[in-house]
C-alpha positions as CSV (number, residue, x, y, z in Angstrom):
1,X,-43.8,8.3,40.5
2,X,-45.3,9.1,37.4
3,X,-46.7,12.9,36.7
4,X,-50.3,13.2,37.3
5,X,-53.1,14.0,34.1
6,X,-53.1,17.6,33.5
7,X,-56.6,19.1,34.5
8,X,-58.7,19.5,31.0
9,X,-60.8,22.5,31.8
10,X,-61.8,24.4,28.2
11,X,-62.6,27.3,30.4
12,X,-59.3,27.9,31.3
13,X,-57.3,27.2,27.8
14,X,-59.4,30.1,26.4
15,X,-58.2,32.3,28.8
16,X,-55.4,34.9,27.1
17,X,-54.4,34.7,23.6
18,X,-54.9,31.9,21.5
19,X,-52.3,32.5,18.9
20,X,-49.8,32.6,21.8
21,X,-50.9,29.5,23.4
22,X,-50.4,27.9,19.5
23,X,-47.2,29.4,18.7
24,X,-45.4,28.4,22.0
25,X,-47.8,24.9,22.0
26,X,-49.2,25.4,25.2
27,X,-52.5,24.6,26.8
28,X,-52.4,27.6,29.1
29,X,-51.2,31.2,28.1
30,X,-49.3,30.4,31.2
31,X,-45.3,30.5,31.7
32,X,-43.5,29.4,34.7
33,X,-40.7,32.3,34.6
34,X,-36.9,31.3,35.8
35,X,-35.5,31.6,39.4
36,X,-31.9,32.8,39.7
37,X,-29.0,29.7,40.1
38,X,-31.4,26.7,38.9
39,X,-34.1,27.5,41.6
40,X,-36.3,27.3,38.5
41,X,-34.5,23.8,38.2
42,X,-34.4,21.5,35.1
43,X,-36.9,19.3,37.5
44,X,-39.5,21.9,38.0
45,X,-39.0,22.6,34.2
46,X,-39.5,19.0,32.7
47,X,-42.6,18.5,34.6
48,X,-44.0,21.5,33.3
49,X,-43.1,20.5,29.8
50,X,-44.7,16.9,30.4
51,X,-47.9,19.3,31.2
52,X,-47.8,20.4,28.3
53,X,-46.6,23.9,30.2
54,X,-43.3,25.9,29.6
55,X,-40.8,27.0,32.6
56,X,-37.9,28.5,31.5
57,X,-34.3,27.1,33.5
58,X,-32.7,29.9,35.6
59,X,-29.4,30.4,34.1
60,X,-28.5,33.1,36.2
61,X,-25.5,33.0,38.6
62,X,-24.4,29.6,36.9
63,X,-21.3,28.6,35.2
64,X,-21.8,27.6,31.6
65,X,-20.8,24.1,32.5
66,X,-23.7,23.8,35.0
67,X,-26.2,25.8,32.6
68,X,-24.8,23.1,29.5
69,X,-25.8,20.3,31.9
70,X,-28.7,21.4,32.6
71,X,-29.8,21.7,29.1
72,X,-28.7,18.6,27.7
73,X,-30.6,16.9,31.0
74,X,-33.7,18.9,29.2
75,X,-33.0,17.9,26.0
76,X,-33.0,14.5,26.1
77,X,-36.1,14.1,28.5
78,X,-39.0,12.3,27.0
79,X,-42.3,13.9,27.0
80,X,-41.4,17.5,26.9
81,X,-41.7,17.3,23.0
82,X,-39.2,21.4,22.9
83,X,-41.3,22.8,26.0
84,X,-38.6,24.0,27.8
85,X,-36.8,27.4,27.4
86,X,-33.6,29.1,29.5
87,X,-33.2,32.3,31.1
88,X,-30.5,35.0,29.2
89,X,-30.0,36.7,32.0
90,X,-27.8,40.7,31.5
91,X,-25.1,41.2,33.9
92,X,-24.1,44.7,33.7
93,X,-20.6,43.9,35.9
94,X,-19.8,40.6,33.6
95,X,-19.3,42.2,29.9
96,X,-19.2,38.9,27.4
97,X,-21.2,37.0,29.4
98,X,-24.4,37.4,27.1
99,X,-22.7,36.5,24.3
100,X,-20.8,33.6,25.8
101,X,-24.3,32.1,26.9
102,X,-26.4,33.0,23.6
103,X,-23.4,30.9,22.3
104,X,-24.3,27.9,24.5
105,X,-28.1,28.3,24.0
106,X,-27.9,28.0,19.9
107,X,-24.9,25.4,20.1
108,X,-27.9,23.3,21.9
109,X,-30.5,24.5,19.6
110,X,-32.5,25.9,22.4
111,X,-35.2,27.5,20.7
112,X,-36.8,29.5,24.0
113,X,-35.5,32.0,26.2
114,X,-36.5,34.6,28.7
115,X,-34.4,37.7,28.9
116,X,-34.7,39.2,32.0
117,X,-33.0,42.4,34.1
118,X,-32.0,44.1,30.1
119,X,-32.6,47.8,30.2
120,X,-31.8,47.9,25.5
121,X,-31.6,45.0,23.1
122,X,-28.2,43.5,23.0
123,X,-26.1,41.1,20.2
124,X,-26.5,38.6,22.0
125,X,-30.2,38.9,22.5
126,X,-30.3,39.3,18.5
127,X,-28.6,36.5,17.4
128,X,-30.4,34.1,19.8
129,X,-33.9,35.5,18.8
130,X,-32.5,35.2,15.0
131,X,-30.4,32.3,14.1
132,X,-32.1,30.4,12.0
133,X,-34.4,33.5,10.9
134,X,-35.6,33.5,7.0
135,X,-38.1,34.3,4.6
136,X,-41.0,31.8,3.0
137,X,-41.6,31.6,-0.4
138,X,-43.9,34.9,-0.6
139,X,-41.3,36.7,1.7
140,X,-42.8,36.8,4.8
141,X,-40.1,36.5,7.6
142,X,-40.4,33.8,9.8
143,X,-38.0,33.6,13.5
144,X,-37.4,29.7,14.6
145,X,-36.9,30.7,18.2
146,X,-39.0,32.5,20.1
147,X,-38.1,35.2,23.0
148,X,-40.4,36.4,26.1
149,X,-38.5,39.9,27.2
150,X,-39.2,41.0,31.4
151,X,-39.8,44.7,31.1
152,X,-40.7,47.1,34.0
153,X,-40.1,49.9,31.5
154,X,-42.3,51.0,28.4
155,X,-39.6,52.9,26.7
156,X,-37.4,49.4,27.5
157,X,-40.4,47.3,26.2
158,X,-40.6,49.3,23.3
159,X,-36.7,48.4,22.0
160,X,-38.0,45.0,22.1
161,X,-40.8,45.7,20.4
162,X,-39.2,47.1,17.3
163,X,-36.9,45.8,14.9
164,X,-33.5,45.1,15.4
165,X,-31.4,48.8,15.0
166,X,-30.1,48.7,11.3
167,X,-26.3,49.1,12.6
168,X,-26.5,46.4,15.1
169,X,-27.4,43.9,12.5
170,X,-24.9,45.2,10.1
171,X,-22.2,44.8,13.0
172,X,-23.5,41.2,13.3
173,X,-23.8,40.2,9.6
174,X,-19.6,42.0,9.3
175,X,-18.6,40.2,12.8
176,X,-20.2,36.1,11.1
177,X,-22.9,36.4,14.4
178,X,-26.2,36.2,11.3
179,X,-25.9,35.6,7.4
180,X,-27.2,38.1,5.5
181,X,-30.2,35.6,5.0
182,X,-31.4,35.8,9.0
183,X,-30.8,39.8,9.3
184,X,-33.0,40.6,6.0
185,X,-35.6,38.4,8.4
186,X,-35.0,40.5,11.3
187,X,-35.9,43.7,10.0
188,X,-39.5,43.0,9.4
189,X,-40.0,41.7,13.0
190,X,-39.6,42.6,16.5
191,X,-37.1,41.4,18.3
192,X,-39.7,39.9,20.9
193,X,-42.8,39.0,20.0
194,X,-44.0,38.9,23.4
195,X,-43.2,41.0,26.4
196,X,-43.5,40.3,30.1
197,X,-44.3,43.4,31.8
198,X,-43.0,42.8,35.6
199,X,-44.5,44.8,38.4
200,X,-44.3,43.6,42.3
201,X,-42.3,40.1,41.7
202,X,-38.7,39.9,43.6
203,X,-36.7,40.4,40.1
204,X,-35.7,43.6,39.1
205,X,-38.8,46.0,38.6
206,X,-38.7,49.0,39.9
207,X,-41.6,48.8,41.9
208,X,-44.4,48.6,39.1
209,X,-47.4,48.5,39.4
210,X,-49.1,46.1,37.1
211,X,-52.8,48.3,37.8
212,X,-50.5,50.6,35.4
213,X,-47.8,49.1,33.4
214,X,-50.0,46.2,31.5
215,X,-52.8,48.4,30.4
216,X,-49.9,50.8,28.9
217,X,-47.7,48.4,27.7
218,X,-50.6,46.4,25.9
219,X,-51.8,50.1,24.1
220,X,-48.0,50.6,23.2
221,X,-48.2,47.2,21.6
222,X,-51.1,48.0,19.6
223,X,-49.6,51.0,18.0
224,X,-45.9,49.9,17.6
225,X,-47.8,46.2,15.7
226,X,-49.3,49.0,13.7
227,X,-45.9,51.2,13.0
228,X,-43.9,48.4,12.5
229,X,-46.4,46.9,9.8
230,X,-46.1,43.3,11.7
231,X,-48.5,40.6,10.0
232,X,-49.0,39.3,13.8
233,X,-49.8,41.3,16.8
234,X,-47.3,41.7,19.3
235,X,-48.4,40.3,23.1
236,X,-48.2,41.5,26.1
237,X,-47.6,39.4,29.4
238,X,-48.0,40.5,33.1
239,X,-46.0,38.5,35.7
240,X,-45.6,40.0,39.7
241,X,-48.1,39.5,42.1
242,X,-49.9,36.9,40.5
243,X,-50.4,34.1,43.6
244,X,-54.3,33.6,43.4
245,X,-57.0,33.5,41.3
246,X,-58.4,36.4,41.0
247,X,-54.8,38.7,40.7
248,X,-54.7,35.6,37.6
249,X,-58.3,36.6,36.7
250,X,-57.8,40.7,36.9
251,X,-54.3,40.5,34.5
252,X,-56.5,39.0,31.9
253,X,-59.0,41.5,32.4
254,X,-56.2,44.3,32.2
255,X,-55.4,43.1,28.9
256,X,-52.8,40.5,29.2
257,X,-52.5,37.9,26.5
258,X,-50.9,35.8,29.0
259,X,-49.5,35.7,32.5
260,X,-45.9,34.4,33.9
261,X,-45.3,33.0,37.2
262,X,-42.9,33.1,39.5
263,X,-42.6,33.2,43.6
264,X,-45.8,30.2,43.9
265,X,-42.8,28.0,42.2
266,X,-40.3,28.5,44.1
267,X,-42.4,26.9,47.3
268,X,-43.2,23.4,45.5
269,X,-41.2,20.1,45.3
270,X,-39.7,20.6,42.4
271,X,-37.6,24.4,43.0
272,X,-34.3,23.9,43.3
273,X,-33.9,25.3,46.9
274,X,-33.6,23.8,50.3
275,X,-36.6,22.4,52.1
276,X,-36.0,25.2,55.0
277,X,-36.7,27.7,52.6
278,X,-39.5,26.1,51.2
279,X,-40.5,25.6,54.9
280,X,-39.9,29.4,55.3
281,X,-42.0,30.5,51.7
282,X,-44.9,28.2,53.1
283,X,-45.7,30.3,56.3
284,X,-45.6,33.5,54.5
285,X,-48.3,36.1,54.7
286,X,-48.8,39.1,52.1
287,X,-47.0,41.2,54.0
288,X,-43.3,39.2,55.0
289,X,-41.8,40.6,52.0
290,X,-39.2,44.1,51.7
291,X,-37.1,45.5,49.0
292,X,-33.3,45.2,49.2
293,X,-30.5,45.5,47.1
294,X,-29.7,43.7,44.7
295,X,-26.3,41.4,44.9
296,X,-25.6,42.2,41.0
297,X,-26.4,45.7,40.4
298,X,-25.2,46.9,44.6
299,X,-23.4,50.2,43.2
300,X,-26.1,51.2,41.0
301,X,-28.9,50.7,44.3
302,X,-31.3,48.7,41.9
303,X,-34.0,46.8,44.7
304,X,-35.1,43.6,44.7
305,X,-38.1,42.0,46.5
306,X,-36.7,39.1,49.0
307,X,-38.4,37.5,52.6
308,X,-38.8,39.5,55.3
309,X,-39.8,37.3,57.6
310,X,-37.6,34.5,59.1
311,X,-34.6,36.0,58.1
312,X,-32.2,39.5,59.0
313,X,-31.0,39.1,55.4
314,X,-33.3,42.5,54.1
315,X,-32.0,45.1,57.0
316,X,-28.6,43.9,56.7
317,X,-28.5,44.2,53.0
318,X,-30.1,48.0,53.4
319,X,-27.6,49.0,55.9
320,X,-24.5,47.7,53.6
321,X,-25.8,49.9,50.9
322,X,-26.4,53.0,53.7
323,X,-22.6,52.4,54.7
324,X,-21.2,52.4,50.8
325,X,-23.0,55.5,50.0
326,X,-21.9,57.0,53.3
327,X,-17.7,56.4,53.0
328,X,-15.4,56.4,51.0
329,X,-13.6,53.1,52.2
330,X,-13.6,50.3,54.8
331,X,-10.7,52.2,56.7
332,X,-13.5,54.5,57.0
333,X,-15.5,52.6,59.3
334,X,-16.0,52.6,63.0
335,X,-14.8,50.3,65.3
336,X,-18.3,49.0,66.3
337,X,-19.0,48.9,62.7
338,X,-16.1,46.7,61.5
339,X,-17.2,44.1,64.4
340,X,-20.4,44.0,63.3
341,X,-19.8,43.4,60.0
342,X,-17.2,40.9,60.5
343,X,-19.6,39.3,63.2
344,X,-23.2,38.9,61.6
345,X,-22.0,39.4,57.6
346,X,-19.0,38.4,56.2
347,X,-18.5,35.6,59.2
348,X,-14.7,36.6,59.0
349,X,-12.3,39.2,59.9
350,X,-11.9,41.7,57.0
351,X,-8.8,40.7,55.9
352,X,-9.5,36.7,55.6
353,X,-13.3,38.4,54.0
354,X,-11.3,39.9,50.9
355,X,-8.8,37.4,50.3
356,X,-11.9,34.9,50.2
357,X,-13.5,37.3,47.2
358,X,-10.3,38.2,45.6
359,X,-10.0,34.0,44.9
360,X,-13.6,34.3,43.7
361,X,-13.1,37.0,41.0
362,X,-9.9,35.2,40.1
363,X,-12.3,32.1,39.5
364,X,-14.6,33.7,37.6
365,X,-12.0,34.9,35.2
366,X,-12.6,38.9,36.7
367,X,-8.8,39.8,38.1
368,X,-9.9,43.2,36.7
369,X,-12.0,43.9,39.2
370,X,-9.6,43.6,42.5
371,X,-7.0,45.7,40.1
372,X,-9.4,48.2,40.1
373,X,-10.0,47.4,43.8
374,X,-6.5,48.2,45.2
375,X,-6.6,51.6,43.3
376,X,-10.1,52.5,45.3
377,X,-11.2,52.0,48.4
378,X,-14.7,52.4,47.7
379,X,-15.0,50.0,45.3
380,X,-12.8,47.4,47.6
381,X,-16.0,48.0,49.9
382,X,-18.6,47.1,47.2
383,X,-16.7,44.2,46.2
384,X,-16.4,42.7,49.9
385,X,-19.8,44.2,50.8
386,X,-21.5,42.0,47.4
387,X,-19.6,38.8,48.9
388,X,-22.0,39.3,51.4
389,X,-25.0,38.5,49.3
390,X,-23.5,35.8,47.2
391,X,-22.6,34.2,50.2
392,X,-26.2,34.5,51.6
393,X,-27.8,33.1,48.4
394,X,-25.9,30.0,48.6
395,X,-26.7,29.9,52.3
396,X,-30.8,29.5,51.1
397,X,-30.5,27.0,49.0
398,X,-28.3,24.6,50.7
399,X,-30.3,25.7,53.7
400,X,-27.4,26.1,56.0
401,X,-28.7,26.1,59.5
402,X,-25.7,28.5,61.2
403,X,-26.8,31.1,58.2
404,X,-30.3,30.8,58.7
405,X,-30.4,34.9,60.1
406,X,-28.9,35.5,56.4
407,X,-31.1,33.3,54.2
408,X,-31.7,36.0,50.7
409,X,-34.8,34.7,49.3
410,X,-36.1,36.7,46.5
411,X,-39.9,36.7,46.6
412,X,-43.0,38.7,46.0
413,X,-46.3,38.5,48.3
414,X,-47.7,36.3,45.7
415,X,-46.2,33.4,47.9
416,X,-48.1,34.9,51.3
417,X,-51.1,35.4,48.8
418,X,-51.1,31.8,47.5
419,X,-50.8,30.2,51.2
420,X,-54.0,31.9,52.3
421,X,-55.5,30.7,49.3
422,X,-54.6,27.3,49.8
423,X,-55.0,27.3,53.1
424,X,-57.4,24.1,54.7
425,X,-56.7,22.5,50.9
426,X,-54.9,19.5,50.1
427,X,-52.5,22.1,48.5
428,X,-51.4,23.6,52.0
429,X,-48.4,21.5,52.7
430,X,-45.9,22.6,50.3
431,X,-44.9,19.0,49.3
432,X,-47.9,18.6,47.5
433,X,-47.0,21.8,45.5
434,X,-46.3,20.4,42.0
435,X,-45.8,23.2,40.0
436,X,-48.2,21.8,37.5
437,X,-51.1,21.5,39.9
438,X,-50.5,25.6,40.9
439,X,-51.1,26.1,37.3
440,X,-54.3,24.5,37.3
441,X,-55.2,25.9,40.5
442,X,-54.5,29.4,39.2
443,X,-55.8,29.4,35.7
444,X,-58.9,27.1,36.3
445,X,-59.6,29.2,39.1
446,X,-59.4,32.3,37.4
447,X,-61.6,31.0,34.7
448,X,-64.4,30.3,37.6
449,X,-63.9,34.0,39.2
450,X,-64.1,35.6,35.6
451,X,-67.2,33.5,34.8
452,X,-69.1,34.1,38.2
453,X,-68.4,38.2,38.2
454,X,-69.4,38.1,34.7
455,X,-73.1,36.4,35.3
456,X,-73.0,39.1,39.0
457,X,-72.2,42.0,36.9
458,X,-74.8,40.7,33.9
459,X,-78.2,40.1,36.5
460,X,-81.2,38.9,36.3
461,X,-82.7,41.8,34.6
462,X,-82.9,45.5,34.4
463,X,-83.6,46.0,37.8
464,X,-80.4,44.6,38.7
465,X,-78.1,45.9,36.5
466,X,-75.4,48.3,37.8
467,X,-76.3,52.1,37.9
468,X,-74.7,53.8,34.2
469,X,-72.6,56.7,34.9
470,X,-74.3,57.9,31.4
471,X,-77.2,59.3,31.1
């Protein structure tokens, strides 16, 4: 079945920052940001890019294999004319693993990315955002590919903000990873030109609050454009939270250029996640949503927002990170406690649990890691005790029925926001979701609700107006 015409609503395509929406070739300041393991799928991606919209593919958790697949799919699909971009994803526990996908991104020419859960700018994040880097005729540097950074942080945005660091590009330029053409580019821009700032989505945040973080993060860009001597401003994003049209409407107003997307995707026909969870996602309210830890980052107790409702996934998760930072080993569990976990976790006795995540770290080229493991008990624990939420993951999207108690579905109340907004519409069954048409919904909408608070706010007349606080 063919896509459906776009919505044309001027309105809306003035919303946010116009040189964004030219630069990137959009006709929305509106991303679609990724979904860990292809939930952002190349699917939901294409049809955004036949919108004339920009979802980025979520790399994360994927072999290269899968992720190289995926982007050739992308590549060759008519219609998306480059709107398309992939998620560099860090993994603090997996060291090469940038680098070994920023190799796969520039051997495909991708020329967008999305780096996500990075706490300072990396090589691999340079030469991505650089390759291909250079200077016109009257020396103004010019970048080919463009990077959106997901910050929760200002002194994290700020990195990105800057120039590359002098010795990182001179350990690039020494190791072959830029000619001394693209690094002479890099120093006279940022190393993103536009920063997501995340507050209340399910990825890694902190807990933000986008009330604070956008207004600061927009003033930071302001004076670091200004430092650094940039020609063009640097943008600021704000993605978390954003499932109707006013929380849309009220980023803009905060000063966001443009806004990302994220948990509203993952409940449409095109995620790449089971129907049960998309059955799950549709009858969320604002609140069904906790923090847990997250799978990747388990020793260090970084949160992420997942379902609450539904699913025992969030209190099991919060009392596997209560029993690591309570003991030193698995031998120094109780009895009751070993049967549980073996009963409603791991779905195995212990023993049969590690060899099962020994075999995975052996896969995945990490032999290190159960080395390490035999020396210390405690980190045996994390490594059997993370199995757990791999295992649940996988369990969501494949929609296993015998794990539905475990499904781990990262989400934000955006979801729970965006079925009460849609409830009674035609968009209310989930089916009818196309990620597209939540675009339109959202940014046409917020147009409208900007448009009728302005003409409230401006009156009839004098009489009407708002009471001054000055005298």
């Amino acid at each position: 079945m063919p896509d459906p015409e776009p919505v044309r609503d001027p309105a809306a395509a003035r919303l946010g920052s116009a040189e964004f929406r030219q630069d990137h070739g959009l006709r929305y300041a509106y991303l679609a940001g990724s979904m860990f393991r292809g939930v952002s799928s190349v699917e939901l991606v294409a049809r955004l890019g036949r919108a004339g919209l920009r979802g980025y593919f979520g790399a994360g958790g994927l072999d290269l294999g899968t992720v190289g697949k995926a982007i050739t799919e992308l590549a060759r699909t008519p219609g998306l004319d480059g709107r398309y971009g992939v998620n560099l994803l860090h993994d603090l526990t997996n060291p090469g693993a940038d680098d070994a996908l920023a190799d796969l991104l520039l051997r495909h020419d991708v020329r967008h990315a999305e780096a996500a859960a990075f706490t300072t700018v990396t090589p691999a994040v340079v030469r991505f955002r650089f390759t291909g880097a250079h200077r016109t005729a009257d020396g103004t540097p010019v970048a080919v590919r463009t990077l959106v950074a997901k910050c929760s942080r200002p002194e994290v945005a700020a990195r990105f903000m800057a120039p590359p660091a002098e010795e990182l590009l001179r350990s690039l330029v020494a190791g072959g990873g830029l000619t001394p053409a693209e690094a002479d580019a890099a120093r006279g821009l940022p190393v993103a030109q536009d920063i997501c700032v995340e507050g209340d989505s399910a990825g890694h945040t902190d807990g933000g609050v986008s009330l604070a973080l956008v207004p600061t993060t927009a003033a930071l860009a302001e004076q670091l454009t200004a430092r650094h001597g940039y020609t063009r401003r640097l943008r600021v994003g704000a993605c978390g939270g954003l499932g109707t049209p006013e929380a849309v409407a009220a980023a803009f107003v905060l000063g966001a250029d443009f806004v990302v997307t994220g948990s509203v995707n993952q409940c449409s026909p095109q995620a790449g996640t089971s129907d049960a969870v998309k059955d799950l996602l549709a009858a969320l309210d604002v609140q069904d949503t906790a923090y847990a830890p997250a799978g990747d980052l388990f020793e260090l107790g970084s949160r992420v927002q997942v379902v609450r409702k539904g699913t025992l996934f969030a209190a099991r998760a919060n009392k596997l990170y209560q029993l690591y930072r309570g003991h030193t080993g698995l031998d120094d569990l109780d009895g009751a406690t070993r049967t549980w976990l073996e009963r409603d976790c791991l779905r195995a006795p212990l023993d049969r649990a590690w060899e099962q995540t020994c075999a995975h770290y052996r896969d995945t080229g990490r032999a290190h890691e159960i080395e390490r493991a035999e020396r210390d008990p405690r980190h045996r624990m994390a490594l059997l005790f993370k199995s757990y939420f791999a295992r649940t993951n996988r369990a969501a999207q494949e929609g296993d029925p015998a794990e539905r108690a475990n499904y781990q579905v990262h989400c934000g109340p955006a979801a729970g926001a965006f079925n009460r907004c849609v409830r009674g519409t035609a968009l209310e069954p989930w089916r009818e979701r196309h990620v597209e048409r939540v675009a339109d919904l959202l940014m046409t909408g917020a147009a409208r609700v900007l448009g009728e608070r302005l003409a409230a706010w401006a009156g009839p007349g004098p009489a009407h107006a708002h009471p001054s606080h000055h005298p």
